[in-house]
C-alpha positions in Angstrom: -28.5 27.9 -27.6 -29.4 24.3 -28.3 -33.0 23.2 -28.7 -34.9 22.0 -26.0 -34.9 18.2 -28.0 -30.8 18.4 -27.9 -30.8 18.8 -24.4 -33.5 16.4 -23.1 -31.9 13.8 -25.8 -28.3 14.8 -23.6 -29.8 14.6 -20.2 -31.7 11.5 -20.5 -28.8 9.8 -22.3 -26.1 11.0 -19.8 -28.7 9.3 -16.6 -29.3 6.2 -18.5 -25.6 5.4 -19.5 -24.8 6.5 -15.6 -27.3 3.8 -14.3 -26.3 1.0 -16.7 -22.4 2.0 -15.9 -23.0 1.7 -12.4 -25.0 -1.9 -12.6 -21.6 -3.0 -14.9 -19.2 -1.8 -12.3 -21.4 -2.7 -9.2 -21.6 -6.5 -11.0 -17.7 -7.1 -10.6 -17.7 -9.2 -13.4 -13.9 -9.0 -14.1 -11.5 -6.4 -15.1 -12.6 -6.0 -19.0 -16.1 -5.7 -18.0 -15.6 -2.9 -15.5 -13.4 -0.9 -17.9 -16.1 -1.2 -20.1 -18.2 0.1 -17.7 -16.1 3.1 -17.1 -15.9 3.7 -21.0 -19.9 3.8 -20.7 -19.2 6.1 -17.7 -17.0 8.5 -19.4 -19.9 9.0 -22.3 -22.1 9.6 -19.4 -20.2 12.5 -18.7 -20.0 14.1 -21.9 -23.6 13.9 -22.4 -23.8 15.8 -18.7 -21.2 18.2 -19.2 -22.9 19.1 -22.6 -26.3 19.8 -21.2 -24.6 21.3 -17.9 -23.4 23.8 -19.9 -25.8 24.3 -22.7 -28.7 24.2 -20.2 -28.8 27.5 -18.2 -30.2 25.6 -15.1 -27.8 23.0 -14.9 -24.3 24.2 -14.3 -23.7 22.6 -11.3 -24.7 19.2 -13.5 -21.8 20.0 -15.8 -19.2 21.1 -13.4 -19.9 18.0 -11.6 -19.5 15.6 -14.6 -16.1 17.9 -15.2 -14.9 16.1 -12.2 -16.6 12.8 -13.0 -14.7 12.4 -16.5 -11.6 12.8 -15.2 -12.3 10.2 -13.0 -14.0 7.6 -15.2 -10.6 8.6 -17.6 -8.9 7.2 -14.7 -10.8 4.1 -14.4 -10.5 3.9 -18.0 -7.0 3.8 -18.2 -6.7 1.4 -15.0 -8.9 -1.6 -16.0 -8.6 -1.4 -19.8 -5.6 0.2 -20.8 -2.5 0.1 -18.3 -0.6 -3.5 -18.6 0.5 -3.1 -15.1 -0.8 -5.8 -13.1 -2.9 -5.0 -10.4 -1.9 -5.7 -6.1 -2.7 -8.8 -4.7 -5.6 -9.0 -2.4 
C-alpha cells in the first residue's frame, strides 16, 4: 500500500492540474494552447487513476479518470497531434 504522503501528493496534484487544464481549455486561446491543456489533462488523470486505485476509498475516482484519459488522449491527439485540418465553422 502507498503511504498516506504518496497519495495526498497524487490527489492534490491530479485536482490542481484538472483546474488549471480546464481554465487552458475554457480560455480558447487557439488550437496549441488547448492541446496543451489536454496534455495537462491527461497527467491529471494519471495522478487520479493512481490514487483511485491505490486509495481504498476512492475507486470510483479512478475508474472515472479511466474514462477521462481516454478522452483527454483523444483531445490530445486532435489539437496537437493529427495534421488534419479541422471543419469550417
Amino acid at each position: 500500500m502507498a503511504s498516506e504522503a504518496v497519495l495526498q501528493a497524487l490527489q492534490y496534484y491530479g485536482a490542481g492540474a484538472g483546474a488549471l487544464a480546464a481554465l487552458v481549455v475554457s480560455l480558447d486561446l487557439g488550437r496549441r494552447w488547448t492541446g496543451w491543456g489536454f496534455v495537462i489533462f491527461v497527467t491529471s488523470s494519471l495522478a487520479l487513476i493512481a490514487w483511485g486505485f491505490l486509495d481504498e476509498d476512492a475507486k470510483g475516482i479512478g475508474a472515472q479518470n479511466l474514462i477521462l484519459f481516454v478522452i483527454n488522449c483523444i483531445g490530445v491527439w486532435r489539437y496537437l497531434l493529427s495534421k488534419r485540418p479541422r471543419k469550417p465553422e
